[in-house]
N, C-alpha and C positions, 0 to 999 in steps of 0.2 A: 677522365680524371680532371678535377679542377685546380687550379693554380690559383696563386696571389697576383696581386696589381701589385707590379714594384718586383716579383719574383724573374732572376731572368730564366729564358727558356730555351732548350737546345734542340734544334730539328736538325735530323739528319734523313736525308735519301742515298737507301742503298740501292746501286746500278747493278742491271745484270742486263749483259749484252749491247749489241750497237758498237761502233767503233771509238774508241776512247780516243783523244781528251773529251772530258765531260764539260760541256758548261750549265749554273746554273740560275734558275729566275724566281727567287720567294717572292712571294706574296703574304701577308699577315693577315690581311682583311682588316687592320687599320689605316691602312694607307700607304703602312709602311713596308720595304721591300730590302733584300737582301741578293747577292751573288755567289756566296759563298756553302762551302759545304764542310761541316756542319756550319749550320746558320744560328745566330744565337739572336733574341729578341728581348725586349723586357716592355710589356704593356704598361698604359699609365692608368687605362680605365676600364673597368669593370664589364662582363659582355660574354659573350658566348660567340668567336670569332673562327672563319673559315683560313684553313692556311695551306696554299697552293704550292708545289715547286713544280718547275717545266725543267728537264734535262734536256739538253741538246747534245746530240754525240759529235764526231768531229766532221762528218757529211750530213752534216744538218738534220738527218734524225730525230725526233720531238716525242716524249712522254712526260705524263704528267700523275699527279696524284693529288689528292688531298685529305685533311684531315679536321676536324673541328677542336677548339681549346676552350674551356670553361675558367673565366679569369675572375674569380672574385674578391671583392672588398678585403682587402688584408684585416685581421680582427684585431683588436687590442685592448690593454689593461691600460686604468688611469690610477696611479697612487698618489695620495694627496697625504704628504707628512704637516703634521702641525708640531709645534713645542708649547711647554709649558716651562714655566721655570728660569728663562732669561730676559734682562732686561730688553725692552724695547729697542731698539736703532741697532745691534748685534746683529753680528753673520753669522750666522750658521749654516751647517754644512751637512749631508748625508751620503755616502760612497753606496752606489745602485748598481750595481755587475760589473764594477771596475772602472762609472765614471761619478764625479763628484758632481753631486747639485747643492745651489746655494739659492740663501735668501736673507731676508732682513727682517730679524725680531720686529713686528706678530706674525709677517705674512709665512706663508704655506711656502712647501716647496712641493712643485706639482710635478709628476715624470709619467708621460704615456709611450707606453711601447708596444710589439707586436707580443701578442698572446704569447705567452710560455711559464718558467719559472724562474725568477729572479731572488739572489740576494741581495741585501743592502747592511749598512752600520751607521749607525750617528757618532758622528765624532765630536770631541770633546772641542771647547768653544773657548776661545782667550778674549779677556774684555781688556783693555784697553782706558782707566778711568780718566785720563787724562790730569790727573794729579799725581803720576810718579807710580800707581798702584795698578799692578794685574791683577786681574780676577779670575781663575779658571772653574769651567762650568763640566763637569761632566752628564750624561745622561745617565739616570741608574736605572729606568725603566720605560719600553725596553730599549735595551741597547744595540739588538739586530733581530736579523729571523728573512725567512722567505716568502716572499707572497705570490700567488698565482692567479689571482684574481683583481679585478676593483675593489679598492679600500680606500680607507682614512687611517692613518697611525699617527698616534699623537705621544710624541715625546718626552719625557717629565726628566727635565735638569735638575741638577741640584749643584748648588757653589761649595767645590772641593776647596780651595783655597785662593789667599791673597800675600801677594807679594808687593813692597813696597823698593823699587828702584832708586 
């Protein structure tokens, strides 16, 4: 079975026989090592690693086992939002599976994550004209949706209304 880098991972040895208390000695084959049972790990790099545990019963007694784990490169999607339709030097914002990304009218708001399916929404944008006057921008198209892959979505604002303060 292969695994992700970054995924944690839970080994356990089941004992049968010998005199108990159990102690025991993981090995990961990165270097890293554990005492406990279940032992839990979490790799950071990629590899096809050997992983050892030694039991000792409570007269010094010794068995061992091993097993091999396939840890590969975690995959991922990159969504690159752009907007059309508001002024330059504005924030704007889009909600991506419950967290907000921002950025600064022209630039992109860029969000890479691990492979799955995600929703998002753009939300509506208050300008600020610096003369007593707000401006609100709503997006009319689109306004949300899911994506499960790399893409580009580009935005199209439109100025719903101005209020004067």
């Amino acid at each position: 079975m292969s695994y992700a880098v970054g995924q944690q991972l839970e080994f356990t040895a089941n004992v049968y026989g010998g005199v108990p208390s159990y102690s025991f000695a993981w090995s990961f084959g990165d270097g890293t090592t554990a005492s406990t049972n279940p032992a839990y790990h979490t790799y950071s790099s990629a590899g096809t690693y050997t992983v050892t545990v030694q039991v000792t019963d409570s007269i010094g007694e010794t068995a061992s086992a091993s097993t091999s784990v396939t840890i590969a490169q975690q995959q991922t999607i990159t969504v690159t939002f752009d907007e059309s339709g508001l002024p330059d030097g504005v924030n704007w914002s889009i909600n991506f599976s419950g967290y907000t990304y921002s950025a600064t009218s022209p630039d992109p708001i860029q969000v890479t994550v691990p492979a799955g399916s995600y929703n998002w929404t753009a939300n509506e944008v208050t300008v600020n004209t610096g003369t007593g006057e707000y401006c609100y921008y709503k997006p009319v198209s689109p306004t949300s949706g899911t994506v499960s892959s790399s893409t580009t979505i580009t935005i199209t604002y439109s100025l719903y209304k101005c209020y004067t303060v």
